[in-house]
N, C-alpha and C positions, 0 to 999 in steps of 0.2 A: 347684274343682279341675277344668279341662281342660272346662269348659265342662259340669259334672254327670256328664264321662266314667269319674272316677277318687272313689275313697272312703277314699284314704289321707289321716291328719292331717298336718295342715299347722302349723306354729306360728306363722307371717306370713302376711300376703297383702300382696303387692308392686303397690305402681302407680306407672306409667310417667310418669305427667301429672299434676298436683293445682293449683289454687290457693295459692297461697301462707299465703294464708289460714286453709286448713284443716289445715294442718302439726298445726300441737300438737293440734287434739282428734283427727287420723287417727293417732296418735303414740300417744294413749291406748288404742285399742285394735288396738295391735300391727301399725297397718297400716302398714309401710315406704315412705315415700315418698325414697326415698334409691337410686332404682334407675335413673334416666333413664344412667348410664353406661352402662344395658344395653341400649338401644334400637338401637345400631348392628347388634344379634341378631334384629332382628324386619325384615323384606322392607320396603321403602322405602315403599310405596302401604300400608301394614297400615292405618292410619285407615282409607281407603275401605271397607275388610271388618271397621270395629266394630259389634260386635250388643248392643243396649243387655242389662243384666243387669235381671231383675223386682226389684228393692231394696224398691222403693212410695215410696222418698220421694218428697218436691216442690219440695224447694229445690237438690238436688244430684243430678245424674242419673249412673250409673253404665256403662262400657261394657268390654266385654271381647275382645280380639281374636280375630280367629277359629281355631276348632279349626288349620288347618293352617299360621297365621301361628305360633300358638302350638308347633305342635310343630317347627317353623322353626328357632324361637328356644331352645328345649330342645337340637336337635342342633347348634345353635352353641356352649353351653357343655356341655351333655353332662356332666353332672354324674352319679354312679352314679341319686341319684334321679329325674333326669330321663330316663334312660335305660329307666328302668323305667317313669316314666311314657309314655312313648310308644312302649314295648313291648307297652305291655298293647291286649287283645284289643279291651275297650270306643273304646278311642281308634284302636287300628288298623281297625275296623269302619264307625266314622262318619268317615272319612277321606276327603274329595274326592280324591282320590290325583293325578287333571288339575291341580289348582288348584296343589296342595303341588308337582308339577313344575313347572311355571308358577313359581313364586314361588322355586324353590330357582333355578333356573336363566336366567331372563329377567334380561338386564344392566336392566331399570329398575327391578328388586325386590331380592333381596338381593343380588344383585353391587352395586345402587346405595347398598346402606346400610352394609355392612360395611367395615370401617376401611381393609383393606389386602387384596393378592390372597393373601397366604400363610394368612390368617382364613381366607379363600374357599373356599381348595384344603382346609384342614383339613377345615371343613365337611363341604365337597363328596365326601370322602373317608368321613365318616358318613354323609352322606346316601344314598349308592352301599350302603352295607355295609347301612342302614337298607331301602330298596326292593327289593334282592335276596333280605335274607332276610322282608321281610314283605308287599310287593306282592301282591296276589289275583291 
């Protein structure tokens, strides 16, 4: 949950990327891999900022995007509980707040990955409402 920021239940854990191969046993425990139509919501360069997650396995390594790609991609779809999750104090706290401008606003990041400029402006219009009321 937001990288150990957040302690609400979750009933999925969504991933972006998988092997095709691991479909039906990630299937078995709840894990959605049925969500790459959401990637156009995450800054174009987000690979270069994956931080592997500690799992322990050995055959399948696990990696999670970072704190401010991820809450990128929250105020793209902006869902009531995404809103909350990146309202809350833990996530607003460890917040690169440089990086997350950076990546809301450089055309090679999310102006590069999002579908269309009217996506953009939506965004860009939470992400305004986002750092006015929560910026230090």
């Amino acid at each position: 949950m937001l990288l150990g920021k957040l302690t609400r239940a979750t009933h999925d854990m969504d991933v972006l990327s998988v092997p095709k191969e691991l479909y039906t046993l990630l299937g078995k425990y709840d894990i959605n891999t049925n969500v790459e139509a959401y990637i156009d919501n995450f800054p174009y360069n987000f690979q270069d900022r994956l931080q592997p997650l500690p799992f322990g396995g050995t055959k399948v390594q696990f990696y999670m995007p970072s704190l401010e790609d991820l809450v990128i991609a929250k105020l793209c779809s902006f869902r009531d509980t995404d809103k909350a999750d990146v309202e809350s104090e833990a996530v607003r706290s460890s917040l690169d707040w440089r990086l997350l401008e950076y990546l809301a606003t450089d055309k090679d990041e999310l102006k590069a990955s999002i579908l269309n400029d009217w996506r953009y402006r939506d965004f860009y219009i939470r992400y305004q409402e986002y750092v006015e009321k929560w910026r230090p």
